[in-house]
C-alpha positions in Angstrom: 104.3 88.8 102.2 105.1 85.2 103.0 101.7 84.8 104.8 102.5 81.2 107.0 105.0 83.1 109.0 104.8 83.9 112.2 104.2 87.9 112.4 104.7 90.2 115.1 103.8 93.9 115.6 103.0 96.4 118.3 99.0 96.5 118.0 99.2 100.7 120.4 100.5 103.2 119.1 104.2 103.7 119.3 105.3 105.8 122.6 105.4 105.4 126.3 102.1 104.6 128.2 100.5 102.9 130.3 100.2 99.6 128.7 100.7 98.3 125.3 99.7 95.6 123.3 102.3 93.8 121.3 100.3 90.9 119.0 101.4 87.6 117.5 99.9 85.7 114.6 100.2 82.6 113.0 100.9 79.1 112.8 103.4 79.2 115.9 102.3 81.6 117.8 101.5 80.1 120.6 104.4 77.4 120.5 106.5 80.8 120.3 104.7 82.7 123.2 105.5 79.8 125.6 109.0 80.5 125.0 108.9 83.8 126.2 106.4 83.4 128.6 106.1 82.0 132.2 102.5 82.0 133.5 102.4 82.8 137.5 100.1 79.6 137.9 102.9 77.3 136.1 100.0 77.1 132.6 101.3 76.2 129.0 99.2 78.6 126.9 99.4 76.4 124.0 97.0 74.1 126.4 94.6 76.9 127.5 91.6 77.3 126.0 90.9 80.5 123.3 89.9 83.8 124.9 91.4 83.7 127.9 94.0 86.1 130.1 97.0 85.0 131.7 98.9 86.9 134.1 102.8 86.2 134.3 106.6 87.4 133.4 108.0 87.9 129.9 111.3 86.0 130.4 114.5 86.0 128.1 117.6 83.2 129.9 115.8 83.6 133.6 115.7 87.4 133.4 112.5 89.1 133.6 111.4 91.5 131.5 108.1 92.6 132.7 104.7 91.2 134.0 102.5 90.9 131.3 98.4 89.9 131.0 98.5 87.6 127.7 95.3 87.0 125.7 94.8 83.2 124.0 92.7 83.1 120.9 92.7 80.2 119.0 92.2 79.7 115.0 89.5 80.2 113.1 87.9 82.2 116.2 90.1 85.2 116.0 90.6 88.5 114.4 93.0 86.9 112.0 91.2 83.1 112.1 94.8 82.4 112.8 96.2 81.3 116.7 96.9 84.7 118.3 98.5 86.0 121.4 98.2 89.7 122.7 100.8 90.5 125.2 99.7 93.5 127.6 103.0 94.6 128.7 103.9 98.1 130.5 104.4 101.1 128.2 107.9 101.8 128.6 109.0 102.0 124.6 112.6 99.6 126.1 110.1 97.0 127.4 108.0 97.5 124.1 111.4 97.2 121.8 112.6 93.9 124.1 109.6 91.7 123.9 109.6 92.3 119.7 112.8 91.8 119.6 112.6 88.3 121.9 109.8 87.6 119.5 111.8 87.8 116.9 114.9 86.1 117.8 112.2 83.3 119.0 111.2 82.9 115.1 108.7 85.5 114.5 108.9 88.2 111.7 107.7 91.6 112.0 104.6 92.3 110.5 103.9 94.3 107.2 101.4 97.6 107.1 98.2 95.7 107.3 98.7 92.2 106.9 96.5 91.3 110.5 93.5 92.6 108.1 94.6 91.4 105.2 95.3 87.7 106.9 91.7 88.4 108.0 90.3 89.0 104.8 92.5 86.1 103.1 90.9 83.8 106.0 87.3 85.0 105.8 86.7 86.7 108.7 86.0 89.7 107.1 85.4 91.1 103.3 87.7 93.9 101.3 84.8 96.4 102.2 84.9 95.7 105.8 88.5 95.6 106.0 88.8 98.9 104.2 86.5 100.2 106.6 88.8 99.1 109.5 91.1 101.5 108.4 88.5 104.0 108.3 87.3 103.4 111.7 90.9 104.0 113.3 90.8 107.4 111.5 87.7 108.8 112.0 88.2 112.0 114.2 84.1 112.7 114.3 81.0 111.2 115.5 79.6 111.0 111.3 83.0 109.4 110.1 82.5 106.9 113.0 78.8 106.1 112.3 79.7 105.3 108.7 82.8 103.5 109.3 80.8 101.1 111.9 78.3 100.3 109.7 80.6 99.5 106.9 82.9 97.6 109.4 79.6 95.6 110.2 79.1 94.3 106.8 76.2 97.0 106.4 77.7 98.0 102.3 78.8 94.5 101.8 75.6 92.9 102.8 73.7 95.6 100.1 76.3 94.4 97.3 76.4 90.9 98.1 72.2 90.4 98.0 72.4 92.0 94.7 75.1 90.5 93.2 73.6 86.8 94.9 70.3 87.9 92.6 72.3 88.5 89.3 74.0 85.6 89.7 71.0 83.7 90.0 70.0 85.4 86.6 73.1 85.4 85.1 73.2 81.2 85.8 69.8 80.9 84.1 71.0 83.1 80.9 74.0 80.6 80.6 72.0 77.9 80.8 69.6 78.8 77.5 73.0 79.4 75.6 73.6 75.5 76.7 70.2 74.7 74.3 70.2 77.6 72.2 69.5 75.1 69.5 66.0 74.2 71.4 65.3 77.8 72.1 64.2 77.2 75.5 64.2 80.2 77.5 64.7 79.7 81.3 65.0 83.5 82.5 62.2 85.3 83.3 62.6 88.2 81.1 59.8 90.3 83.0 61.2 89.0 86.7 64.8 90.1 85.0 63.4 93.6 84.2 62.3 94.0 87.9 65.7 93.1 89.0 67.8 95.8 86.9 65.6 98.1 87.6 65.8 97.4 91.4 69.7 97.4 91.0 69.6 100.2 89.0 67.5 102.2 91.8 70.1 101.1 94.6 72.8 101.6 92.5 71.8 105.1 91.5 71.1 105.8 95.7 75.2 104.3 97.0 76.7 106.9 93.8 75.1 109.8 95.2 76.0 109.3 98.8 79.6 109.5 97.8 79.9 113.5 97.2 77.8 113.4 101.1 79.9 110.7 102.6 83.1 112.1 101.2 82.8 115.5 102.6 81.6 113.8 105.8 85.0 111.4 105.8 87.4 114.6 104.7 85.8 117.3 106.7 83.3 120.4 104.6 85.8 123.1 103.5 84.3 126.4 104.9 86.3 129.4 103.4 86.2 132.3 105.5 86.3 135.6 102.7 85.4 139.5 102.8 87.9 142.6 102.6 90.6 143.6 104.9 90.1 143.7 108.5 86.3 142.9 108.5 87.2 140.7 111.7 87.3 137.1 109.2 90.4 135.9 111.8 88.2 137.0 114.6 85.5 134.8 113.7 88.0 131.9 112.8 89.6 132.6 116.6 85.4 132.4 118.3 84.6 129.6 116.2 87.8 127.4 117.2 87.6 128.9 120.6 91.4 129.8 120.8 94.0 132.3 119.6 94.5 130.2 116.3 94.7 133.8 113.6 97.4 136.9 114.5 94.1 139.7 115.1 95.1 143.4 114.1 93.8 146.4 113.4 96.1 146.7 110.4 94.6 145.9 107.3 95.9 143.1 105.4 97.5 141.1 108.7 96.1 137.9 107.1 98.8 137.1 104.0 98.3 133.2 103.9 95.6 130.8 104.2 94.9 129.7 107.9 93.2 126.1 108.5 91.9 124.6 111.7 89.3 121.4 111.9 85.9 122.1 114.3 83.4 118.9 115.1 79.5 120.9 115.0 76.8 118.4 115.7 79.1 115.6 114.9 80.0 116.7 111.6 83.9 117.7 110.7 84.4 121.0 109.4 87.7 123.0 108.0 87.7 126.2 107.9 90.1 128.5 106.2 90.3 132.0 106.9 91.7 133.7 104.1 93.7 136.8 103.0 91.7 140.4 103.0 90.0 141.0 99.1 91.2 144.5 98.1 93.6 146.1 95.3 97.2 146.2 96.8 101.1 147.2 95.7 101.9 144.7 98.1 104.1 141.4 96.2 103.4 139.0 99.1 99.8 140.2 100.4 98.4 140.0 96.4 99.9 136.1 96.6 97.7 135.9 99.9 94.4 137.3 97.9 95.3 134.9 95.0 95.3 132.0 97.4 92.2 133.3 98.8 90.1 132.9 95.6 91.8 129.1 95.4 90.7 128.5 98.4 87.0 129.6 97.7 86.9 127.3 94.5 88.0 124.3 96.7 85.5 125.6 99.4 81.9 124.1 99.8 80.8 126.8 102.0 81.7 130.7 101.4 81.3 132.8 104.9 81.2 136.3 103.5 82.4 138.8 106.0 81.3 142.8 105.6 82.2 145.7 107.9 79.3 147.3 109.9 80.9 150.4 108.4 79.7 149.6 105.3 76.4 148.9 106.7 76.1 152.3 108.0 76.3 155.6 106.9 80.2 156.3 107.2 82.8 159.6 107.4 84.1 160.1 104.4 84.1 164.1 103.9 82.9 164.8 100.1 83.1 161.3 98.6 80.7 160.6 101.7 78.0 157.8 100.1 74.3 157.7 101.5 73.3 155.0 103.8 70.9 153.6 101.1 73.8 154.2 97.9 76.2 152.0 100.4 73.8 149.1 101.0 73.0 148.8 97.4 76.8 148.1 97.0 76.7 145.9 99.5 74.4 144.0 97.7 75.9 144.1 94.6 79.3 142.8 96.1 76.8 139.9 97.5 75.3 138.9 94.3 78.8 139.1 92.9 79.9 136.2 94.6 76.9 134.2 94.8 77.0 134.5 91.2 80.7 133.4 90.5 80.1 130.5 93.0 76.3 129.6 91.9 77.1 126.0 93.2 78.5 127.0 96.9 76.4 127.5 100.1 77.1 131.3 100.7 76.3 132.4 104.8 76.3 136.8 104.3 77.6 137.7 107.7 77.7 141.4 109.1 80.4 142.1 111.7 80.9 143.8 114.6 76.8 143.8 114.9 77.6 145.1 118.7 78.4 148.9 117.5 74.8 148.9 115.5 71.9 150.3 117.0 68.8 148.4 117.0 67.0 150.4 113.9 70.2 149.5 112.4 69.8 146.4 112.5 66.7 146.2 111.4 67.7 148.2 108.0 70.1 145.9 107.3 68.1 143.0 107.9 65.2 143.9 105.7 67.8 145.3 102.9 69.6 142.2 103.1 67.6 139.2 103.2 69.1 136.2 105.0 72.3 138.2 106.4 73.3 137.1 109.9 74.5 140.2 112.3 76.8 138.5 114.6 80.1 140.2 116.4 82.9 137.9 116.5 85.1 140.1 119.1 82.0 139.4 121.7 81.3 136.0 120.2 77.6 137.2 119.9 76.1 134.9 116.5 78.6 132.5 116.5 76.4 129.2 117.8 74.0 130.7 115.3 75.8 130.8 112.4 77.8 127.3 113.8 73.9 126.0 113.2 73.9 127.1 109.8 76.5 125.4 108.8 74.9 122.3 110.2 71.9 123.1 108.5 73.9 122.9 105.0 74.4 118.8 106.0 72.1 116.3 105.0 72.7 114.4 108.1 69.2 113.0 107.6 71.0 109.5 105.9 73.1 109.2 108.9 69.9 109.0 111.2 68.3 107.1 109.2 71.8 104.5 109.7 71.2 104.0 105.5 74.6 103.3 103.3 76.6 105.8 102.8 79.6 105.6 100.3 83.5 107.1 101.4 85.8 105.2 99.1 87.1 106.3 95.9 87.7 102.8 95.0 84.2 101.5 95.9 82.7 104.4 94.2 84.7 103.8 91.0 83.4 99.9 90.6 79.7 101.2 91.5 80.0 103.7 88.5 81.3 100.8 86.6 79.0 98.4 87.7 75.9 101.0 86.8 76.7 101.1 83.1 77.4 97.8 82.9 73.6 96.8 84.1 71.7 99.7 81.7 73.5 98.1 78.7 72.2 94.5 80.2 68.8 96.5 80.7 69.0 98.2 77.0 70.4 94.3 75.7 67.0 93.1 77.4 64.6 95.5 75.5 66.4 95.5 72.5 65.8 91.5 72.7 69.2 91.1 71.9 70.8 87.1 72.0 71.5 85.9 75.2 75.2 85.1 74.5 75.7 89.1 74.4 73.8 90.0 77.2 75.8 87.3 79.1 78.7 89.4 78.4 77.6 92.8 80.0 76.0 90.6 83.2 79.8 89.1 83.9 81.2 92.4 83.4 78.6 94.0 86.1 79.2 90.9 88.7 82.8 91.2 88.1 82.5 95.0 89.3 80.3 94.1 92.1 83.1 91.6 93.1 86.1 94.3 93.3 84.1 95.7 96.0 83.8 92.9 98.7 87.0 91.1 97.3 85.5 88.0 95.5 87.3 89.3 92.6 91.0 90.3 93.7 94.6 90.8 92.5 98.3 91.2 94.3 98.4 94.7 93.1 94.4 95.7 94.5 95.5 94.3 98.1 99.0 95.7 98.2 97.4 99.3 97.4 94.9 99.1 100.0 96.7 97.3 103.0 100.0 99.7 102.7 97.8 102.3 103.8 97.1 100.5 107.4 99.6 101.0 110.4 101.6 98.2 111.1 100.1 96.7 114.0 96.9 96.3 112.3 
């Protein structure tokens, strides 16, 4: 990117509209925008003061090409710290291609995937965290996502890292300084202060690593894999919980043959569910890839819904193979621990279909044969907030009231892991009483770590990864 040119990029989304945005940034882009622009009250914009509107006509050789309300925002006070110009123009995608092209043909260049972030972060206005967290904000699609991407945004992380990697420093200066009179074996660090201070980072350190497996499930949606055997009603359930037609429901068994997703917000929290192939032995070439996706799906899952039958609940038909009632729960409950044993680590919710055909006594059984099953009837939607609770109930959402830090980058998480080890070999150094010259070592590697975070330590190759994942008007 040749970052003194003059960029320009639509800041909406591509399409027709009502309005959209079209911004300009850099050196000329003002001197630029009063080419194109004629304000209604005869103004330069170059001459008006930053944050203001200005209503008026785009304008290529006399001809008009819209009315337009342009926004004035002059260096350092902008999103960029750079002069900037928004044009609100109409949101015809002919008007939209004109002014860029004008733009362009006036001097501008269009702008590469990111680079108004990036020229913010390259200009101060915001660190690598907070920019990163910019892209987050755009994408978050639930109320949890959007909590933590504000904070973040806000300089909420940043501001963590930054206080302790201000107090390290501070530490880190005072060890360099004994190396400059190691010969007078002055000591100038507090060694007992010091202790405090890794063991503080350590703490806070320890508490940002574990909210990444909580913030990444939060920022990817939870993975609910809907399971049980043929035509126990799991695309039923998939259909009440989404609300619509979403799964083919029929009476044949084996309907389901491939894995069906659809995304549902519950209390503000993102959640994917996947209703699955039926489990059962089968001749069948395309149904037993279904089943085989099925268990994939349940090792990927973080929550197993286990759909069973009421028939199996109940005493059933079945001429001289008939089982007892009590022979048929028992396998019901062996089926159960089956699974909760091959997935020891997964939230399993035991749900009982089609709970509308069971009597009351029924019911009961079940229930006190089956501790924690849910009877619900996903035809009648009877269960469904209930179990939609549940799953709720599985979230530690307690972190996200509280508005603490919560980690959603692979890339932040990576340098806090690093970072960690880096400060218990400082701490181990320390009550090893190992020279200062070595522990110096270790402390520069941890500030170095804490540094890749908010972009006081950067590279071409770090920034190009992370801003070609913006849009292009941002």
């Amino acid at each position: 990117m040749q970052l003194h040119d003059t960029i320009v990029a639509l800041a909406t989304p591509s399409g027709t509209g009502a309005i959209a945005v079209i911004r300009l940034s850099g050196l000329h882009a003002l001197s630029i925008s009063d080419t194109v622009f004629s304000s209604a009250s005869g103004k330069i914009l170059s001459e008006q003061q930053t944050h203001t509107l200005h209503l008026g006509n785009i304008v290529e050789d006399g001809h008009i090409l819209d009315q337009a309300l342009v926004s004035v925002f002059h260096g350092p006070n902008s999103y960029t710290g750079e002069n900037t110009v928004e044009i609100s123009c109409h949101g015809s995608m002919y008007i939209q291609q004109q002014i860029i092209q004008l733009c362009l043909r006036k001097g501008c260049r269009m702008a590469e995937p990111g680079e108004f972030t990036l020229r913010a972060f390259l200009n101060g206005k915001i660190d690598l965290s907070q920019a990163e967290a910019v892209a987050d904000l755009i994408n978050s699609d639930n109320e949890a996502s959007h909590s933590i991407a504000i904070n973040q945004m806000r300089g909420g992380f940043s501001n963590e890292i930054a206080n302790l990697r201000a107090e390290l420093l501070n530490f880190a200066s005072l060890i360099e300084l004994e190396l400059d009179f190691s010969e007078e074996d002055v000591a100038f660090a507090d060694r007992t202060e010091f202790r405090k201070l890794l063991n503080r980072i350590e703490i806070v350190l320890k508490r940002l690593i574990d909210s990444f497996a909580f913030g990444n499930v939060i920022k990817n949606g939870i993975p609910v894999a809907i399971v049980g055997e043929p035509n126990v009603g799991k695309s039923t359930l998939l259909n009440a919980l989404l609300n619509e037609e979403k799964a083919i429901v029929s009476n044949i068994a084996g309907t389901t043959r491939d894995a069906i997703e659809d995304e549902l917000t519950i209390g503000g929290i993102g959640f994917r569910f996947i209703d699955t192939a039926g489990i059962r032995d089968t001749e069948d070439i395309v149904e037993n890839i279904g089943i085989r996706k099925t268990f994939e799906k349940m090792e990927s899952a973080q929550v197993v819904v286990y759909l069973i039958n009421n028939e199996r609940l109940t005493i059933n038909t079945r001429g001289t193979a008939e089982l007892s009632e009590a022979n048929e729960l028992d396998a019901v409950k062996i089926d159960v621990e089956k699974v909760r044993n091959q997935y020891p680590l997964k939230q399993l919710v035991v749900i009982g279909n089609k709970a509308d055909l069971l009597s009351e006594d029924q019911k009961q059984k079940i229930e006190a044969e089956i501790p924690g099953i849910m009877l619900i009837s996903a035809k009648q939607k009877s269960g469904v907030d209930a179990l939609k609770e549940t799953l709720l109930s599985f979230v530690n959402t307690g972190a996200l009231r509280n508005n603490d830090t919560i980690v959603t980058n692979a890339r932040h998480y990576d340098s806090l892991i690093k970072a960690l080890e880096e400060i218990q070999k400082v701490r181990f150094g320390l009550d090893s009483n190992i020279s200062s010259d070595l522990m110096a070592i270790d402390i520069r590697e941890a500030l170095y770590h804490f540094g890749l975070i908010t972009g006081q330590v950067t590279n071409d190759e770090l920034l190009g990864n992370i801003f070609a994942n913006f849009c292009i008007g941002k």
